[in-house]
N, C-alpha and C positions, 0 to 999 in steps of 0.2 A: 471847257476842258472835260469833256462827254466824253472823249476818242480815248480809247484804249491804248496802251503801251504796245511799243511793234515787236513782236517775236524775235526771239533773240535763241539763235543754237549755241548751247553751251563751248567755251572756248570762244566763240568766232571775237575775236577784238576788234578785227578790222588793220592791224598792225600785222606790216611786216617780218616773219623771222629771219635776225640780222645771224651771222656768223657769230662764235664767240669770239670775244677779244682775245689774242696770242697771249701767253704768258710771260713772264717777262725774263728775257736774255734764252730764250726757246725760240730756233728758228722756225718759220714758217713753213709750211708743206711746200709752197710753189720754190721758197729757196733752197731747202732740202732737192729737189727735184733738179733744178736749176743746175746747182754743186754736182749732183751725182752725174749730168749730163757732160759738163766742163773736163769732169772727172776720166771720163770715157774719152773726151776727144782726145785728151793729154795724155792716155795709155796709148791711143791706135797712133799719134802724131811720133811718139818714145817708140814705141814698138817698131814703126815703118823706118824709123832714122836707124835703129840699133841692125834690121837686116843692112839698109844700106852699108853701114862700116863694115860688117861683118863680109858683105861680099867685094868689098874693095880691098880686103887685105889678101 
């Protein structure tokens, strides 16, 4: 047991940095994202129906 210790760079763990855990009854960004996207199809889908009536009458 002569061998010396192997250099080590401060920090380095070797572990992966995970994401933090969500908090609880907080949605997540990708569902936030998700929602606001749903959000949009259901105004342009309301929106192209509301000319249709409109030019039928």
């Amino acid at each position: 047991m002569d061998r010396p210790l192997p250099r080590r760079t401060p920090g380095a763990s070797g572990r992966e940095p995970r994401p933090p855990k969500p908090e609880f009854g907080v949605p997540s960004h990708e569902l936030r994202e998700r929602a606001a996207g749903g959000w949009e199809r259901f105004l342009r889908r309301f929106l192209a129906g509301q000319v249709d009536q409109e030019s039928d009458s």
